[in-house]
C-alpha positions as CSV (number, residue, x, y, z in Angstrom):
1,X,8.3,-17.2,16.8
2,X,9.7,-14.1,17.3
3,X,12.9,-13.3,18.8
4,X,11.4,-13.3,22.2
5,X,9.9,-16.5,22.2
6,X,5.8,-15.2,21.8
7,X,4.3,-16.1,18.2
8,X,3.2,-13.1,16.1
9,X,-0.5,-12.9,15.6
10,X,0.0,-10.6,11.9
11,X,-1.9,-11.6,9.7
12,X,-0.7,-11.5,6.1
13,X,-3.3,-8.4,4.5
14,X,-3.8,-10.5,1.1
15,X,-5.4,-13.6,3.7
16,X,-7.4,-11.3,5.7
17,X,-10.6,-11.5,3.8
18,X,-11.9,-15.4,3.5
19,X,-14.9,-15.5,1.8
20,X,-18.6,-13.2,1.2
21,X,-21.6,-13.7,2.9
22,X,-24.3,-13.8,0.5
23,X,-27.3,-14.0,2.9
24,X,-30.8,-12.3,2.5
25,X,-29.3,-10.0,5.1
26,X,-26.1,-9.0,3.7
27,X,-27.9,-8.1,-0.1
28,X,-29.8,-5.7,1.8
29,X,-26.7,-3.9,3.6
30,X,-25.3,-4.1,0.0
31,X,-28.2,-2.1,-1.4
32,X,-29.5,0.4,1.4
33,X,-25.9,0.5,3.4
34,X,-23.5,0.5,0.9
35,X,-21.7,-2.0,2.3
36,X,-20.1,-5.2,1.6
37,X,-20.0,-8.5,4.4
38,X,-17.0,-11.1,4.2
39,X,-15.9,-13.5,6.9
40,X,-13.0,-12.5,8.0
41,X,-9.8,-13.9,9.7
42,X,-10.1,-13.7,13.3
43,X,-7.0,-12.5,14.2
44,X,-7.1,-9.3,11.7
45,X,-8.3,-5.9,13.6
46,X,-10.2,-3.4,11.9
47,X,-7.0,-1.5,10.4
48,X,-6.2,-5.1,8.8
49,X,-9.8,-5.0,7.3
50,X,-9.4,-1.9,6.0
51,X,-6.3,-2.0,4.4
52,X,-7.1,-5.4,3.1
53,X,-10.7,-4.2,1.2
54,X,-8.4,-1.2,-0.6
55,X,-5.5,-3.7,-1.6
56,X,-7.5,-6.6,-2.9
57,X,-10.8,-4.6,-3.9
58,X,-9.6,-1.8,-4.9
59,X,-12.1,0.7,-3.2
60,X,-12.3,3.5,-0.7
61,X,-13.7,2.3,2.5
62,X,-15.4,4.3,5.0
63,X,-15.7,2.7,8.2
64,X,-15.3,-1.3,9.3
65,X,-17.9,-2.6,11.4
66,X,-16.8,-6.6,13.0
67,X,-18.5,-9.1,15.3
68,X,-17.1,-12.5,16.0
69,X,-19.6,-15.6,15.1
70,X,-20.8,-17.8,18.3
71,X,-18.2,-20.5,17.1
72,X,-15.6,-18.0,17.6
73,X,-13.5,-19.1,15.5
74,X,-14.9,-16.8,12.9
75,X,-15.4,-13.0,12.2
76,X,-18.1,-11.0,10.3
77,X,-16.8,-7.4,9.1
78,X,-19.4,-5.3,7.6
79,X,-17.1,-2.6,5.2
80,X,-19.2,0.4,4.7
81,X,-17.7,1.5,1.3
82,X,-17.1,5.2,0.5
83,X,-20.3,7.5,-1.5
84,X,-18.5,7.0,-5.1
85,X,-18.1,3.3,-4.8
86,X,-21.2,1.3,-5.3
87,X,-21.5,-1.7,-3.1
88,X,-23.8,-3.7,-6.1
89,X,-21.5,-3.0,-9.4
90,X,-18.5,-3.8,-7.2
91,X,-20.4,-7.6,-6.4
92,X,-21.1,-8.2,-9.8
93,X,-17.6,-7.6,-10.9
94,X,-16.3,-9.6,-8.3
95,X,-19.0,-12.0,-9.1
96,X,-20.8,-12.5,-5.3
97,X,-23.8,-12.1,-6.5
């Protein structure tokens, strides 16, 4: 808690990304979008995302694009990745695909 009493709802940038999506769907963004999809924590904002994709992947992101899954406890970000990274080489190295 913080000194007023409320909880912080930070989220620690290293956490932010949870896992890829490897769907037929998200391949395709990968290849014609440049762009990568993870789940997400649901707490981080699109700042969070960002900053989080250039720590831990080490790229130059363009934009962030979320949605939050009908469970709601989950969030989709779709990182559009700048023109000299390639979305593909960057999922073999980090081996989601």
């Amino acid at each position: 808690p913080n000194v007023n009493g409320a909880v912080s709802n930070k989220v620690d940038i290293v956490e932010v990304i949870k896992y890829p999506v490897r769907s037929e769907s998200a391949v395709k963004a990968m290849t014609e979008k440049n762009t990568l999809v993870f789940i997400v924590d649901a707490r981080a904002n699109k700042n969070d995302i960002k900053e989080a994709a250039k720590k831990v992947l080490e790229v130059s992101v363009m934009k962030v694009n979320t949605l939050l899954l009908p469970d709601g406890k989950k969030k989709k970000a779709y990182i559009a990745l700048a023109p000299e990274c390639n979305a593909a080489a960057l999922a073999k190295k980090f081996r989601i695909l």
